[in-house]
C-alpha positions in Angstrom: -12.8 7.2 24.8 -12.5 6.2 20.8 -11.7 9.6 20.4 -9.0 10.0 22.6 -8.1 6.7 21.8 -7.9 8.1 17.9 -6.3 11.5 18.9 -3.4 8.8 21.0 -2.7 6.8 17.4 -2.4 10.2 15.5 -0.2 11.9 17.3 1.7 8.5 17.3 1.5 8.6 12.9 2.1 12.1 13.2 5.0 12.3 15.0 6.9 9.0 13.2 6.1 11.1 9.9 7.8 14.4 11.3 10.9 12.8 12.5 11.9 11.1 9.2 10.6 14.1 7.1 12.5 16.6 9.2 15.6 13.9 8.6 14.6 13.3 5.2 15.0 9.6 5.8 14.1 8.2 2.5 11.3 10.1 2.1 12.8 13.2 -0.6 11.0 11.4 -3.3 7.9 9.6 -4.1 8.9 6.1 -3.6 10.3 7.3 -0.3 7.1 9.1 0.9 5.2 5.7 -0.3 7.8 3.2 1.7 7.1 6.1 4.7 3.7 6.0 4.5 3.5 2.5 4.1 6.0 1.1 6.8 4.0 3.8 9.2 1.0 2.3 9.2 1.6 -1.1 8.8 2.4 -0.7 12.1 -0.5 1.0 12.9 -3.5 -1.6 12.7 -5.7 0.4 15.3 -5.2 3.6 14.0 -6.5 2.4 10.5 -9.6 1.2 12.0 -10.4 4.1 13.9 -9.8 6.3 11.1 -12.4 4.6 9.0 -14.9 5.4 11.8 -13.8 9.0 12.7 -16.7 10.8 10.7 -19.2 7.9 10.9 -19.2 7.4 14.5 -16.6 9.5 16.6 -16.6 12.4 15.8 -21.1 12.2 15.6 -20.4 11.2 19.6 -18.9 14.7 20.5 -20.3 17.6 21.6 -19.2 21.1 20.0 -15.9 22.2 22.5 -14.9 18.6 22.2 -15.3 18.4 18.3 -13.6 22.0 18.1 -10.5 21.3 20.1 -10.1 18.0 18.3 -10.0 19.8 14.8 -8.1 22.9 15.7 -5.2 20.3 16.8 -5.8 17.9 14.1 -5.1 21.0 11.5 -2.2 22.2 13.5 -0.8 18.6 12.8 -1.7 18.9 9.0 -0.1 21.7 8.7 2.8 21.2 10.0 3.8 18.0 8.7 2.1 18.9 5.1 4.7 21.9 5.2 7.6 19.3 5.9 6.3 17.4 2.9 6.3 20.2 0.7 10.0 20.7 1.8 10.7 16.9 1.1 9.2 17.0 -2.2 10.0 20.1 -4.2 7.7 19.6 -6.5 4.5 20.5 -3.8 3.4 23.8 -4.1 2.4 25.7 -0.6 -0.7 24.2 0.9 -0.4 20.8 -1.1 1.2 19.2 1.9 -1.7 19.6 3.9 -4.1 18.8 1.1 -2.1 15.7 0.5 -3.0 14.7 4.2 -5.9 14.7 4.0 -6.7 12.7 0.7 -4.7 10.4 2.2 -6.8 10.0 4.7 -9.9 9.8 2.4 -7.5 7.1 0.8 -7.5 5.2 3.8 -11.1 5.6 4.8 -12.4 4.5 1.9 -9.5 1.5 0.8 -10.3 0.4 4.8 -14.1 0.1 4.6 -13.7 -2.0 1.5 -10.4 -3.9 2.7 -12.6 -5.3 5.7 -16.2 -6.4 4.4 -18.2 -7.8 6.8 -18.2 -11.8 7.3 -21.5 -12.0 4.5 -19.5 -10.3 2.2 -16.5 -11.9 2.4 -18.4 -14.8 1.6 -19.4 -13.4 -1.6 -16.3 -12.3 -2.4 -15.0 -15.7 -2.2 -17.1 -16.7 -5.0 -15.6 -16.9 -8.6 -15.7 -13.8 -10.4 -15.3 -11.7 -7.6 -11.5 -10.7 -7.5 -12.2 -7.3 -8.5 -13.6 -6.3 -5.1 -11.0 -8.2 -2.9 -9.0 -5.2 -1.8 -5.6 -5.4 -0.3 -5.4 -1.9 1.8 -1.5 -1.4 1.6 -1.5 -1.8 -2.3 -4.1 0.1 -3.3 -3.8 2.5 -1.3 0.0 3.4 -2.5 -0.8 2.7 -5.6 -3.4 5.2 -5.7 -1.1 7.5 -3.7 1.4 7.2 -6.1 -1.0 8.0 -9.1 -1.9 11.2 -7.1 2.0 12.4 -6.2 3.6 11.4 -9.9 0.1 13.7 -11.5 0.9 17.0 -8.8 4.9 16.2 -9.9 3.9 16.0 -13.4 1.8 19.4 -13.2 4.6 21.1 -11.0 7.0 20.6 -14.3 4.4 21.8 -16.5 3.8 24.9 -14.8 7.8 25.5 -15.4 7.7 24.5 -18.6 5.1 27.2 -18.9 6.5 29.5 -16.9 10.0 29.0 -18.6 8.4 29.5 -21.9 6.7 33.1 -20.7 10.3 34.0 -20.6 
């Protein structure tokens, strides 16, 4: 049910992430892609929480043609919108796209899990001294996210730099 649930939420992300990249609505650049991303899942508060326990819990609950049908689509999905990310930012080499998917999704697996401690930790995070572990998902998470996209922009120019210099 979870699962389904999950698959329901993804398709949902998925497809609000195809339309704008296949009209490149804002999201040709990085700032774009981050605004995207962001306004995307903002709306998505479900969907976050069930991606942070996909691996731990869902996808442990499934038995093998279950589990197989659900990543055979789930990489269909990754790769077609990580090749319309690759068209919106030239700067993505083929296959990026789809890697950038899914460390986005480690992203928000991991910024999720610390964004919502349980109620004990909270607590202690309350305490003086303890800013450094009070997460806010949306900001770290594009933050990191656009650490990640200006470093794969800065290595696509110095490949041409190279590759201009070979010349």
């Amino acid at each position: 049910l979870f699962l389904a649930l999950y698959e329901q939420e993804l398709d949902g992300w998925f497809d609000e992430l195809d339309t704008a990249l296949s009209g490149q609505q804002g999201a040709g650049s990085i700032e774009g892609l981050l605004q995207l991303i962001s306004e995307s899942l903002a709306r998505r508060p479900a969907f976050l929480r069930l991606v942070a326990i996909l691996h731990t819990v869902l996808e442990r609950n499934v038995d093998h043609a279950t589990a197989l049908r659900f990543k055979t689509r789930l990489r269909e999905r990754v790769l077609h919108t990580g090749a319309l990310l690759e068209k919106n930012l030239p700067f993505l080499q083929a296959g990026q796209g789809a890697e950038l998917l899914l460390k986005t999704d480690a992203l928000v697996i991991g910024f999720q899990h610390l964004a919502e401690p349980s109620d004990v930790l909270r607590e202690v995070l309350a305490e003086p001294g303890m800013e450094l572990f009070r997460i806010n998902l949306e900001e770290q998470l594009l933050n990191t996210l656009r650490t990640l996209l200006m470093g794969l922009a800065y290595e696509a120019r110095a490949r041409q730099e190279r590759q201009n210099a070979r010349r």
